[in-house]
Backbone as a chain_set.jsonl record, in Angstrom:
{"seq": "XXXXXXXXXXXXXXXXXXXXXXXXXXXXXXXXXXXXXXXXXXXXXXXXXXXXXXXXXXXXXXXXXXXXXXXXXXXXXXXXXXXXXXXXXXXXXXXXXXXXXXXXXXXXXXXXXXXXXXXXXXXXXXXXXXXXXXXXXXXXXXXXXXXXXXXXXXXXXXXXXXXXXXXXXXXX", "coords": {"N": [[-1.681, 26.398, -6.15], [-4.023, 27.991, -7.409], [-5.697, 27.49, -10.65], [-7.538, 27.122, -12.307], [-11.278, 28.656, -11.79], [-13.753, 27.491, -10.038], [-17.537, 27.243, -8.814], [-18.465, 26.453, -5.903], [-20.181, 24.5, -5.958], [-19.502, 23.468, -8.258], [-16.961, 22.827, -7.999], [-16.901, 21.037, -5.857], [-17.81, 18.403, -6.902], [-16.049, 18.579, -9.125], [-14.229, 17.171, -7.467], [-15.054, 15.715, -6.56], [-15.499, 13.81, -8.586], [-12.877, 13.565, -9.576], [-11.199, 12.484, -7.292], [-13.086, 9.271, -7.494], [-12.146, 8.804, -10.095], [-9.564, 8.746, -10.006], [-8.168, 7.413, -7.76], [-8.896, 4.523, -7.711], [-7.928, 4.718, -10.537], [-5.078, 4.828, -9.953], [-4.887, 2.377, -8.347], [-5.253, 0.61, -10.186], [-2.924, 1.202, -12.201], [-1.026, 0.51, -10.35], [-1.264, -2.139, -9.972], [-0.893, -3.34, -12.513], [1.76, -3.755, -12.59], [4.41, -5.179, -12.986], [6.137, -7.87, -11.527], [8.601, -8.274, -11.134], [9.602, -5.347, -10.815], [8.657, -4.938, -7.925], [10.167, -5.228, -5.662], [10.713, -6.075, -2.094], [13.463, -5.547, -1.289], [13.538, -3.063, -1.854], [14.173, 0.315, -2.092], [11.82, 2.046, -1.341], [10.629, 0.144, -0.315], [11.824, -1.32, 1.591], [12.488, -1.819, 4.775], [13.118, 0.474, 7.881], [15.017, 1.399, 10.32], [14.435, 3.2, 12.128], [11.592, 2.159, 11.916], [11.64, -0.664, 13.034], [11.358, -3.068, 12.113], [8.641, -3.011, 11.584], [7.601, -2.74, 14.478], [6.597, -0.448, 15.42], [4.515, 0.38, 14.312], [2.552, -1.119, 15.682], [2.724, -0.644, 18.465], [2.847, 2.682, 17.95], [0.214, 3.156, 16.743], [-1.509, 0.858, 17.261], [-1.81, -0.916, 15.36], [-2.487, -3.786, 14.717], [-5.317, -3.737, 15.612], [-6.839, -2.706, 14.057], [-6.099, -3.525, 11.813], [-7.005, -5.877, 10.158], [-9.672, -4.97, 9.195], [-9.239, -3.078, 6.951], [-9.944, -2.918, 3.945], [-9.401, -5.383, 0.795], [-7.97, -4.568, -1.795], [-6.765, -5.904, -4.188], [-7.59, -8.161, -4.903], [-10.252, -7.656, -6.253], [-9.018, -6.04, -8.317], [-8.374, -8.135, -10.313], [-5.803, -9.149, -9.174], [-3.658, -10.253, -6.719], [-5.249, -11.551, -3.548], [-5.252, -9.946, -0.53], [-6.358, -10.761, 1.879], [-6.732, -12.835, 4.045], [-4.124, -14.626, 4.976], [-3.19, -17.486, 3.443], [-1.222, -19.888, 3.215], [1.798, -21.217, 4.343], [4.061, -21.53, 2.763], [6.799, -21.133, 0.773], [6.628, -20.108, -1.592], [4.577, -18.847, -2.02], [4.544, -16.783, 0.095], [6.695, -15.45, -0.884], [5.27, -14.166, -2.465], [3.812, -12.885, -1.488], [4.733, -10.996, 0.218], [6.092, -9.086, -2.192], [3.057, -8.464, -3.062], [3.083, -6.957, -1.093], [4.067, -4.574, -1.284], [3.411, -4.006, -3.785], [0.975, -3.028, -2.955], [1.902, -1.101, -0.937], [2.417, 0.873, -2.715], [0.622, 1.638, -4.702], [-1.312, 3.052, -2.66], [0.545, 5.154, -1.896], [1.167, 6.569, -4.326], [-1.505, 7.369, -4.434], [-2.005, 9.032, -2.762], [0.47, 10.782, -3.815], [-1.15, 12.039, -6.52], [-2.363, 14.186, -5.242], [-1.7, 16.923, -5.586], [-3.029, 17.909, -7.761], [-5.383, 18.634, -7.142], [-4.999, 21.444, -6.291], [-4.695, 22.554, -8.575], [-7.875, 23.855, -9.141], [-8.821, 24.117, -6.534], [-9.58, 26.128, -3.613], [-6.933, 27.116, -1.073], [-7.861, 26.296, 1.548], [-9.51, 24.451, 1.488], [-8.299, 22.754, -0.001], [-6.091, 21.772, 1.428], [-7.972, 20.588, 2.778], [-8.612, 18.343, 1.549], [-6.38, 17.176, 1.306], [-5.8, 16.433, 3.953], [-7.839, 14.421, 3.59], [-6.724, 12.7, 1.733], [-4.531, 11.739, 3.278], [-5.503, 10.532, 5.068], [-7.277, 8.276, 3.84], [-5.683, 7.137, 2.906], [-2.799, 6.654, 4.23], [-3.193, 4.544, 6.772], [-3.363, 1.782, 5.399], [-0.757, 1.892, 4.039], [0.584, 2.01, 6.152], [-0.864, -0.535, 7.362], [0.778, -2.174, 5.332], [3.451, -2.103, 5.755], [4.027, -2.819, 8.06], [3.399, -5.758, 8.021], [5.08, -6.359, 6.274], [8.135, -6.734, 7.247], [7.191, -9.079, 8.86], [6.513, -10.919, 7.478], [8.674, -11.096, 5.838], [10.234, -12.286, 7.892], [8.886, -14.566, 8.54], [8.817, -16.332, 5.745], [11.728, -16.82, 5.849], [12.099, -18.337, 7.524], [10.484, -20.52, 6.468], [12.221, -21.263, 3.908], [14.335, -21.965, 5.41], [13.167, -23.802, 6.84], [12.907, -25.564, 4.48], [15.21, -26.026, 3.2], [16.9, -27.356, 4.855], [15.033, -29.879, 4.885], [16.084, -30.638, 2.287], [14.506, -30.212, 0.215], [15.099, -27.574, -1.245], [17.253, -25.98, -2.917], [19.16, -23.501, -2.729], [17.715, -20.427, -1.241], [15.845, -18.14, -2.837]], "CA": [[-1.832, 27.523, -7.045], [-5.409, 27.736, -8.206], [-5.856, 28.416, -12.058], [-9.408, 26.925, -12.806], [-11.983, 28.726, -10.536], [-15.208, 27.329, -10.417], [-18.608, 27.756, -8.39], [-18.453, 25.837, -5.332], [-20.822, 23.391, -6.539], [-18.84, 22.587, -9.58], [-15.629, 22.299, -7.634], [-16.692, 19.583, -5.14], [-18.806, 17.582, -8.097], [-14.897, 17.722, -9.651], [-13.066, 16.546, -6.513], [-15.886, 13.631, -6.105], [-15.492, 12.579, -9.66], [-11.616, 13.473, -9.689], [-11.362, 10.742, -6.874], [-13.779, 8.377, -8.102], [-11.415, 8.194, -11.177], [-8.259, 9.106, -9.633], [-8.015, 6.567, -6.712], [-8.808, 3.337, -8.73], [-6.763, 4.336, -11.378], [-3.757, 4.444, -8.889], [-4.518, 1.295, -8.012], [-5.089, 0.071, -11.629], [-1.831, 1.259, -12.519], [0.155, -0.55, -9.434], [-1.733, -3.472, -10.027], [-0.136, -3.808, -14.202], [3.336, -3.526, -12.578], [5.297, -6.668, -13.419], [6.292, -8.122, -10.1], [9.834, -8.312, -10.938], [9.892, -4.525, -10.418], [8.164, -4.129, -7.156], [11.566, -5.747, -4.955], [10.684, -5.621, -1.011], [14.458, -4.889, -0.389], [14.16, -1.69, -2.865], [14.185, 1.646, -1.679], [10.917, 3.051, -1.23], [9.752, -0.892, 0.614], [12.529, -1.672, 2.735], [12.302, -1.403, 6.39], [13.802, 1.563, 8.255], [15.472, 1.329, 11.345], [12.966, 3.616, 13.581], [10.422, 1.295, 11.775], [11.858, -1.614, 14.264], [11.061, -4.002, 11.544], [7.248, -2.905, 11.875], [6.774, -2.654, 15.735], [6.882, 1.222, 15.792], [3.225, 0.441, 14.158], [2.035, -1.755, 16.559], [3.261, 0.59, 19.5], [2.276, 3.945, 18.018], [-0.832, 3.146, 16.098], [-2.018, -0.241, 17.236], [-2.366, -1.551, 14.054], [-3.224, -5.381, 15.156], [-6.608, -4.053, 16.027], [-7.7, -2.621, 12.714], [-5.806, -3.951, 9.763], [-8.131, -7.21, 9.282], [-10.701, -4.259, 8.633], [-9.198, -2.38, 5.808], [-10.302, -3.298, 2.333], [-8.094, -5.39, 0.426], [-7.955, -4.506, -3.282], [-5.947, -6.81, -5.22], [-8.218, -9.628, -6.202], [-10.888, -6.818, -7.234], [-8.633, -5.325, -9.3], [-7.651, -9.015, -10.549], [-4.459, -9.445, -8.959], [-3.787, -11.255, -5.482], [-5.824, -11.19, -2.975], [-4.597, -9.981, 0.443], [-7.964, -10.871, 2.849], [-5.986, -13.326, 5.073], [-2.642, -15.274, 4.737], [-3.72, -18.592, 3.458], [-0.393, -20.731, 3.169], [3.263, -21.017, 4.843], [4.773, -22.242, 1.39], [7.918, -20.105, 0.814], [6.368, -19.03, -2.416], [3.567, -18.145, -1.473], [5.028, -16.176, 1.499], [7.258, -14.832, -1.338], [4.695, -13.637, -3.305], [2.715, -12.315, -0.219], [5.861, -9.54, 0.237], [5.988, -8.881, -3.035], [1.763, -7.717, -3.532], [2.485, -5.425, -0.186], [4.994, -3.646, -2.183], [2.069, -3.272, -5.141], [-0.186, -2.496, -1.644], [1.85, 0.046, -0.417], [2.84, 1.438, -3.861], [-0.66, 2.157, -4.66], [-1.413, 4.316, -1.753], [1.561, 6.586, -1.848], [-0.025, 6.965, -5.91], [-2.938, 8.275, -4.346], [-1.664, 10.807, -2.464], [1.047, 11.555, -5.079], [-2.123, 13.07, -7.191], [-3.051, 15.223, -4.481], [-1.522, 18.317, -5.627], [-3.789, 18.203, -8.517], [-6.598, 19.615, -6.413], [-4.534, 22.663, -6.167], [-5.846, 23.719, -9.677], [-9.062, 24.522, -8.995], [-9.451, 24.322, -5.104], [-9.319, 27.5, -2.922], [-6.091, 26.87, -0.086], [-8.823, 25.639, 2.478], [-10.148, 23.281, 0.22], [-7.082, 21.786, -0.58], [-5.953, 21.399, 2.777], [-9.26, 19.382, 4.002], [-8.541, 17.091, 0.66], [-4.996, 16.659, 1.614], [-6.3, 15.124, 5.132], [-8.646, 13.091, 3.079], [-5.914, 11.686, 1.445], [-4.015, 11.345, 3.818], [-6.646, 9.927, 6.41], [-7.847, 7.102, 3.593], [-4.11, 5.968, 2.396], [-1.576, 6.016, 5.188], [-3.756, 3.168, 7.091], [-2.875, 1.069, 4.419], [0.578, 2.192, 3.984], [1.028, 1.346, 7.614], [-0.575, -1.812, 7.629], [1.785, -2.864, 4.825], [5.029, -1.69, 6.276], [3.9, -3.217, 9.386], [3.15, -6.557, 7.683], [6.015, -7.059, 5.358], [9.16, -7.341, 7.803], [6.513, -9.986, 10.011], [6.175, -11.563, 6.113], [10.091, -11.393, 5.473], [10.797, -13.582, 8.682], [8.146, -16.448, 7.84], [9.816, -16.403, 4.445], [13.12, -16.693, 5.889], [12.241, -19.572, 8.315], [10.062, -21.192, 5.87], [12.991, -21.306, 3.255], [15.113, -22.359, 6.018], [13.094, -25.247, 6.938], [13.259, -25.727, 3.077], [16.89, -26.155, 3.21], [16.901, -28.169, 5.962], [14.512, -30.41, 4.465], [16.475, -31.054, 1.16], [12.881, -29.549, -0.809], [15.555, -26.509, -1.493], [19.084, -26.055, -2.846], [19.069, -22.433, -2.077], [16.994, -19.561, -0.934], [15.679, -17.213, -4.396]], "C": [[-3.069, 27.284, -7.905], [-5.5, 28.307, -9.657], [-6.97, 28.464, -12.78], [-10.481, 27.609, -11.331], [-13.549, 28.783, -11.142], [-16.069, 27.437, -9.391], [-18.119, 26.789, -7.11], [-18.874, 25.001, -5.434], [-20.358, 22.347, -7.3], [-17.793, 21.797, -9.046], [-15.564, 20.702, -6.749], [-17.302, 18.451, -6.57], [-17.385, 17.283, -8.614], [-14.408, 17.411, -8.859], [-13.694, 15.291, -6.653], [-15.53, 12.985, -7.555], [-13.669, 12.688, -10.055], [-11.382, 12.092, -8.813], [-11.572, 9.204, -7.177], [-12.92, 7.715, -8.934], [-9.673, 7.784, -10.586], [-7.551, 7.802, -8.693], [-8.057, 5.178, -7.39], [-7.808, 3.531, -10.083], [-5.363, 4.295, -11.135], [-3.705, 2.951, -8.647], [-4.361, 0.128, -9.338], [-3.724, 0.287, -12.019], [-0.907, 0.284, -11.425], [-0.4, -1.848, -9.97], [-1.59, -4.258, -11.55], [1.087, -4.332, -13.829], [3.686, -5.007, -13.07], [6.055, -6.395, -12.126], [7.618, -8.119, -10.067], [10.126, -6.496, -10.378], [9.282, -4.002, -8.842], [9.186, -5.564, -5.784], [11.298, -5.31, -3.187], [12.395, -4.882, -0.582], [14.788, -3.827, -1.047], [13.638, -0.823, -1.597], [12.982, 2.014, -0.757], [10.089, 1.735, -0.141], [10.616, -1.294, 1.638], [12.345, -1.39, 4.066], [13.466, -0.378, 6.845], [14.392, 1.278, 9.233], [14.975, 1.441, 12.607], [11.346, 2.964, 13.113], [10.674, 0.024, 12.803], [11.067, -2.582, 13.501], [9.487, -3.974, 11.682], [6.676, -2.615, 12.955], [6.618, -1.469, 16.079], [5.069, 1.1, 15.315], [2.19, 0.332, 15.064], [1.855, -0.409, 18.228], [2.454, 2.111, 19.283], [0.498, 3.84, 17.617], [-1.792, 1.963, 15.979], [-2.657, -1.204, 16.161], [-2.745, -3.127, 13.848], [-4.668, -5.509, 15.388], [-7.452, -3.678, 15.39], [-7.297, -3.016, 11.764], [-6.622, -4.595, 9.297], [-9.326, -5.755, 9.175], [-10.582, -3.582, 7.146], [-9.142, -3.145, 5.006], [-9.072, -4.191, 1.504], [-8.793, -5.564, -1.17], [-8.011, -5.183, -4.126], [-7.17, -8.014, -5.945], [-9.55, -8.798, -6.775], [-10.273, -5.866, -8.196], [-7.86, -6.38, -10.208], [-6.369, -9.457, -10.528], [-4.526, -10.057, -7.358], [-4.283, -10.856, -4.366], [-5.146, -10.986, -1.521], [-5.516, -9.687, 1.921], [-6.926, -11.796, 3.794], [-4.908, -14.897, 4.339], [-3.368, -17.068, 4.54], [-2.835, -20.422, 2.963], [0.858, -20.385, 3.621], [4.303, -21.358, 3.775], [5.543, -20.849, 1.252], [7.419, -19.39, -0.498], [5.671, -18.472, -2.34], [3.663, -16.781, -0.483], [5.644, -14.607, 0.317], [6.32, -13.637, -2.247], [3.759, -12.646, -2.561], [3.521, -10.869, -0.037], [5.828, -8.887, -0.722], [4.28, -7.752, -3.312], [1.83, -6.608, -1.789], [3.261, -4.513, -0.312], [4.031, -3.188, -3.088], [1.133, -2.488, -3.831], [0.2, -0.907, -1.868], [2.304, 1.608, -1.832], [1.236, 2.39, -4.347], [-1.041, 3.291, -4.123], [-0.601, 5.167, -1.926], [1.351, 7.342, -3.368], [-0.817, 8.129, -5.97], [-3.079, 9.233, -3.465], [-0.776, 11.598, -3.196], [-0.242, 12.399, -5.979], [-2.748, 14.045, -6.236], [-2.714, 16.474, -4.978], [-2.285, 18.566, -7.169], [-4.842, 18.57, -8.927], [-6.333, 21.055, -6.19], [-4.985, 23.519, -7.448], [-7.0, 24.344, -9.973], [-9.926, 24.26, -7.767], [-8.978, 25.197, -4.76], [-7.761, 26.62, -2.001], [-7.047, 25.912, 0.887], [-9.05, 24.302, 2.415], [-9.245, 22.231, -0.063], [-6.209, 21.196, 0.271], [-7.067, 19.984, 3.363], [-8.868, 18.139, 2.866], [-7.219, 16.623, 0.566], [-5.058, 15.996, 3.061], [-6.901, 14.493, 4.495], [-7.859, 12.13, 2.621], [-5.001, 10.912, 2.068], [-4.485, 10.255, 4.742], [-6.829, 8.275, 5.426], [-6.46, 6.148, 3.374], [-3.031, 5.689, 3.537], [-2.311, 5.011, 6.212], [-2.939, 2.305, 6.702], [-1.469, 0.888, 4.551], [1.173, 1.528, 5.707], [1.234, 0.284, 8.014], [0.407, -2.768, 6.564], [3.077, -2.774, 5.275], [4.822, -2.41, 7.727], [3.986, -4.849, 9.138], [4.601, -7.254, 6.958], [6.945, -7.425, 6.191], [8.401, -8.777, 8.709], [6.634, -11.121, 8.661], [7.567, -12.299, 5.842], [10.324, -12.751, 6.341], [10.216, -14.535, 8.662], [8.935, -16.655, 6.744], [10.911, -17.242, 5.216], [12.935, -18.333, 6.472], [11.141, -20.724, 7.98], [11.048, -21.886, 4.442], [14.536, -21.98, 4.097], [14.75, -23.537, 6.451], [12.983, -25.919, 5.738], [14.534, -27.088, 2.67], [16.841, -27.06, 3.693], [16.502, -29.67, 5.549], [15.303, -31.162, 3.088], [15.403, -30.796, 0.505], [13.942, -28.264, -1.738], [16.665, -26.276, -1.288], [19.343, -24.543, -2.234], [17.976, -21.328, -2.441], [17.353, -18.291, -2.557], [15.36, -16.353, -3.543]], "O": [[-3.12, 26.546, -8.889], [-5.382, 29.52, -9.833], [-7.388, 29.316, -13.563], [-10.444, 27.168, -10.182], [-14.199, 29.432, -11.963], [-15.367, 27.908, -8.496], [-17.085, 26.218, -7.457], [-18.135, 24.107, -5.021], [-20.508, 21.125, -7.281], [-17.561, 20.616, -9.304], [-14.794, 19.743, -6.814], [-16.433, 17.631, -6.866], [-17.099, 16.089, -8.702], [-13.379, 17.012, -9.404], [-13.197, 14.175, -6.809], [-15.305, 11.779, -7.66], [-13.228, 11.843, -10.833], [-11.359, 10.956, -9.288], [-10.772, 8.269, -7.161], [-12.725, 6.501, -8.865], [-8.939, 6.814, -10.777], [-6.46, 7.33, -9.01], [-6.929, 4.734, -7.606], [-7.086, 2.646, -10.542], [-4.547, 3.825, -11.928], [-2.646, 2.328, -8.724], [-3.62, -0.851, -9.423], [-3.216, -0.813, -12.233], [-0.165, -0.604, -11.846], [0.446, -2.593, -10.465], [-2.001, -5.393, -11.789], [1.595, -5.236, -14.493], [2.836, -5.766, -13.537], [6.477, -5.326, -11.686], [8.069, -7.956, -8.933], [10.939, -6.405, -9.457], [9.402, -2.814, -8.541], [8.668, -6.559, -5.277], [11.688, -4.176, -2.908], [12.543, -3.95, 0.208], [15.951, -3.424, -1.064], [13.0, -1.111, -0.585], [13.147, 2.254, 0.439], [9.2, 2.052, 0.65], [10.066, -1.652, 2.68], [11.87, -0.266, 4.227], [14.568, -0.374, 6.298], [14.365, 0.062, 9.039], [14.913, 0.716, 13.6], [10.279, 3.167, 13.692], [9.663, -0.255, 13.447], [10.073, -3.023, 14.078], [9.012, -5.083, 11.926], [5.5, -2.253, 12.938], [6.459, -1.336, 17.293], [4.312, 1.768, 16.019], [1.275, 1.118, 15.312], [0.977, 0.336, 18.663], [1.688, 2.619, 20.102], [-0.331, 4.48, 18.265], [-2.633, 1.843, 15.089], [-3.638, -1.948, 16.163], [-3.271, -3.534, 12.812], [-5.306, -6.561, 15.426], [-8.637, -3.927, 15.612], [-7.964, -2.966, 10.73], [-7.146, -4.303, 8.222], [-10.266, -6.468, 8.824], [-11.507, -3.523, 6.336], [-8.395, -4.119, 5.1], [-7.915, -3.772, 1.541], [-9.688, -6.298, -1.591], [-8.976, -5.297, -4.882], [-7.403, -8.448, -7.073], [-9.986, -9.265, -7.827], [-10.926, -5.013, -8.797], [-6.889, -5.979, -10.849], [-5.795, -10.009, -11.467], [-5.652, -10.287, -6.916], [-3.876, -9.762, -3.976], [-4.395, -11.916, -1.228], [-5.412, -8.772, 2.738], [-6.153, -11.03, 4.372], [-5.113, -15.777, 3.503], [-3.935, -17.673, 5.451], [-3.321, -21.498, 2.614], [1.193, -19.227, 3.371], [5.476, -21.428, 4.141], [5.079, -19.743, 1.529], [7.691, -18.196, -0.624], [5.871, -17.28, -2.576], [2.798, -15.906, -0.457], [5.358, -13.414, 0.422], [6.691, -12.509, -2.572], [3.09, -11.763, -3.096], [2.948, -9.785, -0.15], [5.484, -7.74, -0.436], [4.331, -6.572, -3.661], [0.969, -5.809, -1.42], [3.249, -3.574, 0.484], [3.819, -1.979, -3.174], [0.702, -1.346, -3.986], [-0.382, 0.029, -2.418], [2.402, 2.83, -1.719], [1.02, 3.598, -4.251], [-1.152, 4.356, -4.731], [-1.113, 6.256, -2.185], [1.384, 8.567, -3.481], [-0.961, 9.122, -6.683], [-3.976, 10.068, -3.354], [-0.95, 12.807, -3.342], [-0.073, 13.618, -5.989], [-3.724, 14.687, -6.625], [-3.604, 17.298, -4.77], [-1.962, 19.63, -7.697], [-5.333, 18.799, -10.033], [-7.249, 21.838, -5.935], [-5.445, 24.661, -7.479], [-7.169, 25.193, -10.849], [-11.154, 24.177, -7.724], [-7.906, 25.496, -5.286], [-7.563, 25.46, -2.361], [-6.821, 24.702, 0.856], [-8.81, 23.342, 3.148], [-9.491, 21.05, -0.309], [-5.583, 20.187, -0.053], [-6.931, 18.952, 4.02], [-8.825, 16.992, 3.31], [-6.929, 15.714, -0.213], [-4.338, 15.021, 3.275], [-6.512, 13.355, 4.756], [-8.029, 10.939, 2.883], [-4.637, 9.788, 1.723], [-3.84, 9.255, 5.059], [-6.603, 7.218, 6.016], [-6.257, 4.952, 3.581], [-2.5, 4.588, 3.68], [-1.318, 4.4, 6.606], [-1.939, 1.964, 7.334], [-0.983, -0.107, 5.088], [2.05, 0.729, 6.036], [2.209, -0.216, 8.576], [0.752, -3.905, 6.887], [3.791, -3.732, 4.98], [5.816, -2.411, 8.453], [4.638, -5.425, 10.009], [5.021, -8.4, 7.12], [6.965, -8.655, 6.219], [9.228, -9.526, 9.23], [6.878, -12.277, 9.005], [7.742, -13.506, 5.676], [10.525, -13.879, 5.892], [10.85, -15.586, 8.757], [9.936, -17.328, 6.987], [10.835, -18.464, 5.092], [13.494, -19.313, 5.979], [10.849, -21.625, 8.766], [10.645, -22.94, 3.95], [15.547, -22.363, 3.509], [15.598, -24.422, 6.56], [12.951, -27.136, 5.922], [14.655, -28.223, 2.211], [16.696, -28.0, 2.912], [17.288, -30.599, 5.736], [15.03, -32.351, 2.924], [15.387, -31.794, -0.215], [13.57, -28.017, -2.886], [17.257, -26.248, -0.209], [19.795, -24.543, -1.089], [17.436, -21.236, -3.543], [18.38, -17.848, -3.071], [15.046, -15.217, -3.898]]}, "num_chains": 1, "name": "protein.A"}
């Protein structure tokens, strides 16, 4: 529902600098959270069923052969970096699940503000910037949901050789 209508000129000049701001401050905001609230076995991160613990990714969208490409945020927005897995340590592991919950939290952010192009984009308009959003964030979203159940089971059998070990009375 358009209520600002401006020149065509003006309008893209505000989508590019709506973005600009909009998109980083999505990720600025996930990236404050306090880690106790971002719980892989909550709601919105848990694995699905027709997710097949991630391999529905692999399968539909071959996601093994671009993830190491997409951008990873976190340590430019001073929080953890998620460029490549660089220890099997159960906390580490733990903490690895945990920032692809802030990951995928982020993205779904930054298409949540999409309908805020609807105030002063034509229908058309708002359409092509609802594939944009869609096109730059569900990647992401993918390769985290694809990543975390592969994350969970190192965890599990890193906490299990833990145990095993006597290093660990029980699994946190």
């Amino acid at each position: 529902m358009r209520v600002i209508h401006l020149s065509t000129v003006w309008t893209i000049v505000l989508d590019v600098l709506a973005w600009l701001v909009l998109q980083p401050g999505m990720a600025y905001v996930a990236a404050r959270l306090p880690l106790a609230s971002l719980r892989p076995e909550g709601w919105l991160y848990r694995s699905r069923a027709w997710e097949r613990d991630g391999a529905i990714y692999q399968t539909v969208f071959a996601v093994r052969r671009w993830k190491a490409a997409l951008p990873s945020g976190g340590q430019a927005l001073g929080s953890f970096s998620m460029a490549r897995l660089a220890s099997s340590d159960a906390a580490y592991l733990r903490r690895w699940c945990v920032e692809t919950c802030r990951a995928e939290l982020a993205h779904w952010l930054q298409i949540a503000v999409m309908p805020l192009f609807m105030l002063w984009n034509p229908p058309q308009a708002t359409a092509m910037l609802a594939l944009y959003a869609l096109a730059v964030n569900l990647p992401c979203i993918i390769a985290q949901r694809y990543n975390r159940p592969r994350l969970q089971r190192a965890l599990l059998r890193a906490t299990s050789a833990c145990i095993k070990t006597g290093g660990l009375r029980h699994p946190s």
